[in-house]
LUMBA-656928 format. One line per field, with one value per residue (C-alpha): residue number from 1; residue in three letters; x, y, z. Coordinates in pm, 1 decimal, decimal comma, padded with zeros to 6 digits. Layout:
! residues N
pos	[NUM:...];
code	[ALA:...];
xx	[X:...];
yy	[Y:...];
zz	[Z:...];
! end
This chain:
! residues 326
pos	[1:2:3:4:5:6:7:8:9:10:11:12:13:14:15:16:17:18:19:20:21:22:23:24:25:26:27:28:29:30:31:32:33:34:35:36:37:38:39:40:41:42:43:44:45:46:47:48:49:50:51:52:53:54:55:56:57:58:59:60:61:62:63:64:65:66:67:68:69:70:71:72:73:74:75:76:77:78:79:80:81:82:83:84:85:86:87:88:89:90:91:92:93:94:95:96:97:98:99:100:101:102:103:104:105:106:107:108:109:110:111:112:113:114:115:116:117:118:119:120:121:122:123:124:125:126:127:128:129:130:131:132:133:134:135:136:137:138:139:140:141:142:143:144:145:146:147:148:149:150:151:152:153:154:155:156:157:158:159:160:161:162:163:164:165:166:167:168:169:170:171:172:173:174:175:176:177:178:179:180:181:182:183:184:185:186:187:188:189:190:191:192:193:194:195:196:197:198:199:200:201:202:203:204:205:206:207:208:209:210:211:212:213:214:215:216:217:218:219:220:221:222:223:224:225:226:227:228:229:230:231:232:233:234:235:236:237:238:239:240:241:242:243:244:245:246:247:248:249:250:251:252:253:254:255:256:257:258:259:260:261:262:263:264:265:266:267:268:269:270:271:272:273:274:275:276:277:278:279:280:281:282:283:284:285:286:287:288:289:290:291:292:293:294:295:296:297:298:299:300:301:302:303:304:305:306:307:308:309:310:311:312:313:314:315:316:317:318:319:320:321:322:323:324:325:326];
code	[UNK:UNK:UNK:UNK:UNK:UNK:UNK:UNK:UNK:UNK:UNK:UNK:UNK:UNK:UNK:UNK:UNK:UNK:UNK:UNK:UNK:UNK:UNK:UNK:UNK:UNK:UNK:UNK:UNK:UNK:UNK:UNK:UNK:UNK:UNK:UNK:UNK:UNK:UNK:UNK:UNK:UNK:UNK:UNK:UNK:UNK:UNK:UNK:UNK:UNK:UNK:UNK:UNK:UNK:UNK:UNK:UNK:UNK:UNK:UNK:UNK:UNK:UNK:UNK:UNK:UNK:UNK:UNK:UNK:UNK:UNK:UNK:UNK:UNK:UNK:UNK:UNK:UNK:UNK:UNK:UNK:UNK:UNK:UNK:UNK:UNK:UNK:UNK:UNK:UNK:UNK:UNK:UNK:UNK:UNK:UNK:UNK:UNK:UNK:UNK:UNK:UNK:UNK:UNK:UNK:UNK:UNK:UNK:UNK:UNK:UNK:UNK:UNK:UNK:UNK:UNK:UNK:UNK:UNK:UNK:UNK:UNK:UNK:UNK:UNK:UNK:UNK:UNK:UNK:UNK:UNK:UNK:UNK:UNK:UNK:UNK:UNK:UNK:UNK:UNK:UNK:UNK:UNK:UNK:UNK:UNK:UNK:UNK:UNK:UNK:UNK:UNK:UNK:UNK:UNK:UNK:UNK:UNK:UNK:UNK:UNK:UNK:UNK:UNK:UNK:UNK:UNK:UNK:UNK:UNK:UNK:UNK:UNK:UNK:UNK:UNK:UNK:UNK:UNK:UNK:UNK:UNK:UNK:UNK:UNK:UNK:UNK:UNK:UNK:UNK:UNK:UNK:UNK:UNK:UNK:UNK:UNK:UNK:UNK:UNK:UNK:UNK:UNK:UNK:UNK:UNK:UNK:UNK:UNK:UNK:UNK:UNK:UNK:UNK:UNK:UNK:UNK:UNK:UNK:UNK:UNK:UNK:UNK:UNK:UNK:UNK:UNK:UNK:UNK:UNK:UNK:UNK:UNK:UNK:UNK:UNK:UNK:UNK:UNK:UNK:UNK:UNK:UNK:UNK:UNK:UNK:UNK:UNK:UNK:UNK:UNK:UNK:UNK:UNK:UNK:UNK:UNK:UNK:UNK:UNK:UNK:UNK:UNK:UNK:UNK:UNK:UNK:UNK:UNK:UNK:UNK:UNK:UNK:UNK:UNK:UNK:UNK:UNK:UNK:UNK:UNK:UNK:UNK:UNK:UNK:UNK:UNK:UNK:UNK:UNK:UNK:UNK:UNK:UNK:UNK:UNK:UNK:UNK:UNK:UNK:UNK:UNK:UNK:UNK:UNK:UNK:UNK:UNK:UNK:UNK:UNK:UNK:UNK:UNK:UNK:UNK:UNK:UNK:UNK:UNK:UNK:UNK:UNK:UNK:UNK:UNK];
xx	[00000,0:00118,9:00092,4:00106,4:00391,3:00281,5:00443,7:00506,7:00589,8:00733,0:00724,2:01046,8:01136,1:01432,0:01398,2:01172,7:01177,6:01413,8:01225,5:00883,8:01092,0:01268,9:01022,3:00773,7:01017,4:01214,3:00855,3:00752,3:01125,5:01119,7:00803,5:01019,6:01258,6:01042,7:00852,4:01216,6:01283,6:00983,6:01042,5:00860,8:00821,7:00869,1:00572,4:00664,4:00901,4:01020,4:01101,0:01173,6:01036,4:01117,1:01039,0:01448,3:01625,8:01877,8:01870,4:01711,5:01857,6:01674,8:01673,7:01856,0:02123,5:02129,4:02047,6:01825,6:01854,6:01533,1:01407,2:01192,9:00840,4:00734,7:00510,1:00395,5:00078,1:00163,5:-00032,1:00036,1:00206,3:00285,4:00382,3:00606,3:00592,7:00870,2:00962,9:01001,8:00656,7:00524,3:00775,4:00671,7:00342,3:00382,4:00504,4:00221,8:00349,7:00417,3:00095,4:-00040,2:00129,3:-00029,2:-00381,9:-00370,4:-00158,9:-00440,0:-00781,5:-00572,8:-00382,0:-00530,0:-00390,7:-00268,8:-00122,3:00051,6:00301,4:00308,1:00259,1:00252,5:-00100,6:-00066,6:00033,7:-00269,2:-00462,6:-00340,3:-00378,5:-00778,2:-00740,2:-00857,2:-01125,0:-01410,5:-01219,4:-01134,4:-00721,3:-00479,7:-00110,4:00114,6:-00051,2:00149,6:00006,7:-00338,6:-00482,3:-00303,3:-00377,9:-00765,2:-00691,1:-00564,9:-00783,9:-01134,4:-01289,2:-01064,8:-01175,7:-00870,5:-00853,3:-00577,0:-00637,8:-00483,7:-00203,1:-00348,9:-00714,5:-00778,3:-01098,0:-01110,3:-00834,5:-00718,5:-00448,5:-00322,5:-00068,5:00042,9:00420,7:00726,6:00690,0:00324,3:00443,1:00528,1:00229,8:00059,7:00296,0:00277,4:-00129,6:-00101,1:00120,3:-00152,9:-00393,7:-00182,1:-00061,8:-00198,4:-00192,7:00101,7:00350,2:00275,2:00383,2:00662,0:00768,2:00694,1:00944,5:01238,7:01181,0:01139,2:00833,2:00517,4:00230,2:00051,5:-00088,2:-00443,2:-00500,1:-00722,2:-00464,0:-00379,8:-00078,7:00129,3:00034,1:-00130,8:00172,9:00382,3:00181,8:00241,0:00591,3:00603,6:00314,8:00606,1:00908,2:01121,3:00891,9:00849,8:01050,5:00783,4:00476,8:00703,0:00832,8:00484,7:00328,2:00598,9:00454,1:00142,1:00140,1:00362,0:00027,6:-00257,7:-00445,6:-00375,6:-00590,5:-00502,1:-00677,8:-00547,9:-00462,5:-00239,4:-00102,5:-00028,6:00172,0:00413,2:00505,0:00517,3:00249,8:-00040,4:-00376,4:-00445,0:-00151,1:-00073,5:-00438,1:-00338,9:-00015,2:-00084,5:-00332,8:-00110,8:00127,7:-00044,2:-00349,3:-00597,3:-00754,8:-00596,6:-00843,3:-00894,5:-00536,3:-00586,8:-00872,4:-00687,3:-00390,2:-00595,5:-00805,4:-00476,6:-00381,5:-00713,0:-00693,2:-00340,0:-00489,1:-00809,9:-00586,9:-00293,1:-00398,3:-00721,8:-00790,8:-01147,7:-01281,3:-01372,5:-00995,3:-00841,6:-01089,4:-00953,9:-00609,7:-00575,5:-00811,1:-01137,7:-01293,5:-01572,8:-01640,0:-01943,3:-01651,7:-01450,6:-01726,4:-01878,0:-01507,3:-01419,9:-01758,5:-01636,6:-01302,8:-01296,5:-01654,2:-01704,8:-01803,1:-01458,6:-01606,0:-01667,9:-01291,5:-01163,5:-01394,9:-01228,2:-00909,6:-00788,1:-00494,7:-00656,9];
yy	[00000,0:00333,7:00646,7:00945,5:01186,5:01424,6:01675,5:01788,9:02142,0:02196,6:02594,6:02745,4:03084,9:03208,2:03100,2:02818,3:02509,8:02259,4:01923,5:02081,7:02086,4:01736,2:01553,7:01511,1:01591,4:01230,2:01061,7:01104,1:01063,4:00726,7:00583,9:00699,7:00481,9:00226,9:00262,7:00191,5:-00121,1:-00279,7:-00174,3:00125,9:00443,6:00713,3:00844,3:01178,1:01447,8:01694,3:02052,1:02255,9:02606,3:02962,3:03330,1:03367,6:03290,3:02979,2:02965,8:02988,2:02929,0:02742,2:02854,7:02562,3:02743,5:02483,0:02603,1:02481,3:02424,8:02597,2:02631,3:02961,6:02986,1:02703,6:02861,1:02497,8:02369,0:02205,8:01857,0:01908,5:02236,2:02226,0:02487,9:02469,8:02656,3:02798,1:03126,7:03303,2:03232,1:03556,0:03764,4:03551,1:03603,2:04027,2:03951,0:04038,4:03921,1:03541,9:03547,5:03607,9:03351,2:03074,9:03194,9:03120,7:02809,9:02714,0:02695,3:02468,1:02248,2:01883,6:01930,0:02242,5:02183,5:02342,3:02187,8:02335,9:02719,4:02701,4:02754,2:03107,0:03183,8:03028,8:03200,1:03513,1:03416,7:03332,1:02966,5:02836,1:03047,5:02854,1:02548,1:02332,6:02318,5:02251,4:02416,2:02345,3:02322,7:02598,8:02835,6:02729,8:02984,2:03270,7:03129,1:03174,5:03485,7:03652,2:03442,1:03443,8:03267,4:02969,5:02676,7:02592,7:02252,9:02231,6:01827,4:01667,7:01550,3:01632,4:01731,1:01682,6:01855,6:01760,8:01924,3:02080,6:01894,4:02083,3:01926,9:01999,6:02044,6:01917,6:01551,3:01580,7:01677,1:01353,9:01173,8:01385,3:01350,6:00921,7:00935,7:01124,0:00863,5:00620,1:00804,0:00799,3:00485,5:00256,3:00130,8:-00100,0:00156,2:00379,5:00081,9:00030,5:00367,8:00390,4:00111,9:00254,8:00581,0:00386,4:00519,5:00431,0:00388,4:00585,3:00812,2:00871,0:01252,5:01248,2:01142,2:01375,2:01609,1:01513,3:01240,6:01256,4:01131,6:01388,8:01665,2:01534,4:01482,7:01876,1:01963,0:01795,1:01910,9:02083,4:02018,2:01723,2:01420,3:01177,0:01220,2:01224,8:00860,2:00808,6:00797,2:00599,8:00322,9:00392,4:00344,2:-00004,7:-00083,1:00040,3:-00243,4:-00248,8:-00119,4:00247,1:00404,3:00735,1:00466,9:00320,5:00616,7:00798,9:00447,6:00452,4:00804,8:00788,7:01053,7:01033,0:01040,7:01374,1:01556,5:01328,0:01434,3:01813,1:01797,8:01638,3:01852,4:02192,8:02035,4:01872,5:02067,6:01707,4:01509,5:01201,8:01027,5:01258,5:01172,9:00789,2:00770,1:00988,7:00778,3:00443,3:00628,5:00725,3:00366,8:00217,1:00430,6:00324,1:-00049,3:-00001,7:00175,9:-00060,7:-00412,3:-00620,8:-00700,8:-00759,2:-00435,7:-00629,6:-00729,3:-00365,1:-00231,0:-00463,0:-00443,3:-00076,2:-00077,0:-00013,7:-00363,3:-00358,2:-00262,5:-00022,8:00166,3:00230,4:00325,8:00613,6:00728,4:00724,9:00946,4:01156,4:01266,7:01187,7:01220,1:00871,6:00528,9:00309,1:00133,7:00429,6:00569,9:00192,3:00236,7:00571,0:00513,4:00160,4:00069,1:-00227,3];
zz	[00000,0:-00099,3:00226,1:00044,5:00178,4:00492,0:00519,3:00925,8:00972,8:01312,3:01417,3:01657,2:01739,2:01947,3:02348,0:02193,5:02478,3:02227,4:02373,6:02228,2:01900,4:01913,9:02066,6:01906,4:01517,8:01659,2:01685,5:01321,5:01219,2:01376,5:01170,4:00857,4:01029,8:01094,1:00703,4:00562,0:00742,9:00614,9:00256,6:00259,9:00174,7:00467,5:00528,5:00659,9:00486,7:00796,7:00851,8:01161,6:00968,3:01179,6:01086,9:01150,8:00878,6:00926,4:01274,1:01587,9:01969,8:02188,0:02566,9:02651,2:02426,9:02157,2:01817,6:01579,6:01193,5:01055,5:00735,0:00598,9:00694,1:00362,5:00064,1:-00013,8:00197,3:00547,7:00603,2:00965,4:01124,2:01503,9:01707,5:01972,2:02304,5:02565,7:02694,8:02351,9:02253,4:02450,7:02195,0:01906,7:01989,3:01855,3:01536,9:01305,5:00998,4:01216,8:01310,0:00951,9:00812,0:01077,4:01035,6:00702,2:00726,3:00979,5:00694,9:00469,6:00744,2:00811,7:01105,1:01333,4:01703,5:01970,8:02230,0:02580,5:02572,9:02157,5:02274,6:02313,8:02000,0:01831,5:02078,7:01945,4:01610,8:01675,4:01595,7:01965,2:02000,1:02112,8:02188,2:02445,2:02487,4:02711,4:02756,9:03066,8:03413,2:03544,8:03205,5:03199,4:03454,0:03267,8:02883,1:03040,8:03176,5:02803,0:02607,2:02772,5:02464,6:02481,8:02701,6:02905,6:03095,0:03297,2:03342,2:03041,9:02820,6:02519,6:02378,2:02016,7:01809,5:01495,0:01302,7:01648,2:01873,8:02176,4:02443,3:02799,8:02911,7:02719,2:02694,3:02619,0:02277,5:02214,3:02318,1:02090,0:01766,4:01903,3:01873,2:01536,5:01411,3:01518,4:01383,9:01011,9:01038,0:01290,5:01645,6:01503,3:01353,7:01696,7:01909,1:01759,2:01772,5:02129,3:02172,5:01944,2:02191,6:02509,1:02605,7:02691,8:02434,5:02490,9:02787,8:02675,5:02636,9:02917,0:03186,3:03452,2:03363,0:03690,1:03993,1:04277,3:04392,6:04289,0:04397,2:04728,4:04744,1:04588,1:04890,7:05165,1:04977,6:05246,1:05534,3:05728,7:05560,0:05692,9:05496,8:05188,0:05341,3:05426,1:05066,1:04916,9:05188,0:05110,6:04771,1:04815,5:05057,3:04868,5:04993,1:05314,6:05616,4:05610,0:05881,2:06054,8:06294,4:06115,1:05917,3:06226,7:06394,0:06049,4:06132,1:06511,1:06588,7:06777,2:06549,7:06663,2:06552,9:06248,6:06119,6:06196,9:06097,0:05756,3:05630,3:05664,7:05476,1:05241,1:05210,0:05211,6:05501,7:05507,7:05380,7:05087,7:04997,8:04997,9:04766,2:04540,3:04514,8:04506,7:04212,1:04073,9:04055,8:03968,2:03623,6:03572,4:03557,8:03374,1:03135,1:03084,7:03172,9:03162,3:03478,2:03574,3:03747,8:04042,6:04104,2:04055,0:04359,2:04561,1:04404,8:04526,1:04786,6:04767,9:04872,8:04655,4:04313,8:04422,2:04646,1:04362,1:04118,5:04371,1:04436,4:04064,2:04006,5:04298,7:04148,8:03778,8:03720,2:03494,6:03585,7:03584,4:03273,6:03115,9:03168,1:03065,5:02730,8:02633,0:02754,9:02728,6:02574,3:02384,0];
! end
């Protein structure tokens, strides 16, 4: 079967973050990889494109090989984010040249804080989108028109694909892939990259368990001690009881104690990491939903369904239906 060439147009600008660049540019020069050692033709022809002629410096200080801003039609043009994009962002003539790249594109997407300039340019307006957690609340602020969630890894509308942070560029450029060419060709991509295939677009940008260690950070070394136990015991008892015993407090101050430095009851913070865990199962394996409430916790099957509707909102069948692996 012949794929007819795509041609990926990848968008940097001085100060441009250089993994929202060569991310997700390695992911779609990997399936030509891949294309090649099965006999066939790549499927992708590449160009890292700039308003700056020749070249462009990243803000890690490495520069980048750029072509002109192309004449010919883009299949796919994504834009990349970092701190330049806010200067990028008042160049008129830049932001002419995407709007009208944008009605003939089959595909236009932003990585990280890309999103503001297709804000600017008018292209989100209307849309849901998503940029990096720590933008989202100010890409709302500029853009009042744009529907920012903060929540995922990617969100893609149609022609529209928008990604969170860094490597959420290339879980985006690995779903288009599988999208072009199959769940196959994205798979083994994934594995040439050593990555994972493939965070749905609706997983959370960071962990609960993350959050936490970032909530302790500095403070009191316990509680960050005290999740990495919990989450090796996820199905243990896990009473305040027994939470306050692992860090030698009394239940009292334990329960006082935790919450000012981790801003959640202790029991808010255990459902949340056994949810946390329940998606990572109903996403990646097929264990019968009965097995992963008691796997991480929850005893029965009706616990973990009115927890899951608490925080995510969705049955756990419904989240396994959208966001399975397969």
């Amino acid at each position: 079967m012949t794929i007819a060439l795509r041609s990926i147009h990848i968008l940097a600008f001085p100060n441009v973050q250089l993994l929202d660049v060569t991310g997700p540019l390695q992911v779609f020069a990997s399936a030509n990889v891949h294309a090649a050692q099965h006999g066939r033709a790549a499927p992708y022809s590449l160009s890292v494109i700039a308003h700056q002629k020749g070249c462009v410096v990243s803000s890690a200080g490495l520069g980048l090989h750029t072509h002109p801003l192309p004449a010919t039609p883009s299949d796919t043009l994504i834009i990349a984010g970092g701190r330049g994009v806010h200067a990028a962002v008042r160049d008129q003539n830049l932001l002419r040249w995407v709007r009208d790249r944008a009605a003939s594109a089959r595909r236009i997407a932003s990585v990280c804080t890309g999103a503001f300039l297709l804000a600017e340019a008018g292209i989100l307006e209307g849309h849901r989108v998503v940029t990096h957690w720590d933008s989202c609340d100010e890409l709302a602020r500029r853009y009042p028109g744009v529907q920012v969630d903060p929540e995922p890894i990617f969100i893609n509308e149609g022609a529209l694909w928008t990604s969170a942070g860094v490597t959420a560029g290339i879980d985006l450029a690995l779903a288009m892939v599988e999208a072009d060419l199959g769940r196959g060709v994205a798979l083994a991509v994934a594995r040439d990259l050593v990555v994972f295939l493939k965070r749905p677009g609706g997983q959370s940008q960071f962990s609960t368990a993350l959050s936490m260690q970032h909530a302790t950070r500095g403070q009191d070394s316990r509680f960050g001690d005290l999740h990495a136990w919990i989450l090796d015991n996820l199905a243990s008892d896990l009473s305040v009881a027994t939470l306050a015993a692992q860090v030698g407090m009394s239940e009292r101050s334990f329960v006082r104690h935790y919450r000012a430095h981790t801003g959640h009851t202790p029991a808010r913070a255990i459902e949340q990491l056994r949810v946390e865990a329940a998606r990572r199962l109903l996403g990646d394996s097929a264990l019968p939903i009965k097995r992963i409430a008691a796997r991480c916790g929850f005893g029965t099957e009706e616990t973990l369904r009115r927890s899951f509707l608490r925080t995510v909102s969705v049955t756990p069948q419904a989240y396994r239906d959208r966001f399975s692996a397969g």
